[in-house]
C-alpha positions in Angstrom: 6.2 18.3 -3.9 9.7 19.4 -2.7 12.4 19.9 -4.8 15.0 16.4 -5.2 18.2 18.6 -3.9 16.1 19.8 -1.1 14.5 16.3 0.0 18.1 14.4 -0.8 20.0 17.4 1.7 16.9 16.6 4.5 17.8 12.8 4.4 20.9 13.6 4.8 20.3 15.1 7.9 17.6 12.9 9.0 20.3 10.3 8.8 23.1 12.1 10.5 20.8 12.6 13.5 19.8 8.9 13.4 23.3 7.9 12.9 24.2 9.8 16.1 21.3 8.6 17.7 23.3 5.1 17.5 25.6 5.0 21.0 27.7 2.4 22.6 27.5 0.3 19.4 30.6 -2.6 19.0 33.2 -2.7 15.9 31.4 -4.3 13.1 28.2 -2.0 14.0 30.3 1.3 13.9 31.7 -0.4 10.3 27.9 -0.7 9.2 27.3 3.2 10.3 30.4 4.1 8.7 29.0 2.7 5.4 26.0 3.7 6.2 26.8 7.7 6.7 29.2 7.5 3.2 26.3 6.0 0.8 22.8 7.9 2.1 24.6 11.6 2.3 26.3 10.5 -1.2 22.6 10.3 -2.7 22.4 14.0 -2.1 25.7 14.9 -3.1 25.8 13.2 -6.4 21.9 14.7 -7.5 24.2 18.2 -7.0 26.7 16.6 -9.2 23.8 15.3 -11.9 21.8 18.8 -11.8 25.4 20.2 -13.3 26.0 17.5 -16.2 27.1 19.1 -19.1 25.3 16.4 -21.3 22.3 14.0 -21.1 24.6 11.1 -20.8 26.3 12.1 -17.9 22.7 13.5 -16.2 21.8 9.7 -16.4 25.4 8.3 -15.2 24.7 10.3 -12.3 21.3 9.6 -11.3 22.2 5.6 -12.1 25.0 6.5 -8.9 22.4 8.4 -6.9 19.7 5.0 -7.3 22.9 2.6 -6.7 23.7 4.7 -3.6 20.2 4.9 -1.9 20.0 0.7 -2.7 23.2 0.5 -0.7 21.5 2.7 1.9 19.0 0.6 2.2 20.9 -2.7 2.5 23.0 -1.3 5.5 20.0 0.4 7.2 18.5 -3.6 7.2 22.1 -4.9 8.4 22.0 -2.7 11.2 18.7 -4.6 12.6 17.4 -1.9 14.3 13.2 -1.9 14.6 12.6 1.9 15.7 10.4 4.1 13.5 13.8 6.1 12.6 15.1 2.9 11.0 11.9 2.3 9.2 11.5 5.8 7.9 14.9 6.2 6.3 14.6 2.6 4.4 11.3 3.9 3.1 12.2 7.5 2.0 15.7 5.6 0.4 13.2 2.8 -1.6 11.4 5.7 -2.6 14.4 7.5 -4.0 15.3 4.8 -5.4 12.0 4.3 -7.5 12.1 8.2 -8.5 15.7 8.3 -9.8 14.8 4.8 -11.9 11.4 6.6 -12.9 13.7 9.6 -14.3 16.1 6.9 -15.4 13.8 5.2 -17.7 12.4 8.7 -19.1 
């Protein structure tokens, strides 16, 4: 199974390139990619952040911001309205991040 810090940093990347991907999009769209970019690369950033907690209590804080930023992910991934297999893969690798980080949550 690969390593959390490595899978969150390859999402990140997946969604950069998807996010590129996106051309010639209008205002509110380029708002909604905008959000987009900021939540699923802070999933990544913040497990970083959790793996160096200097307690339990902040390990969990962190992972509760890592589960609360792949939910956000997902929600403007299904604002965008976009049907291509891209779209489709990141919302299911973000659900499933956000069923591993409750999983360790709820340890």
């Amino acid at each position: 199974m690969e390593p959390l810090d490595e899978r969150t940093f390859r999402l990140s990347v997946e969604l950069k390139q998807y996010l590129n991907s996106l051309i010639n999009r209008n205002y509110i769209e380029k708002v909604l990619i905008n959000q987009l970019f900021r939540s699923g690369t802070s999933v990544g950033a913040n497990y970083i952040e959790a793996n160096e907690s200097t307690s339990k209590k902040d390990f969990i804080y962190r992972l509760k911001i890592c589960r609360k930023e792949a939910k956000e992910s997902v929600y403007w991934l299904r604002l965008l309205q976009d049907d291509s297999r891209a779209n489709k893969k990141l919302v299911n690798e973000y659900s499933e991040l956000v069923k591993i980080f409750s999983s360790i949550i709820h340890q």
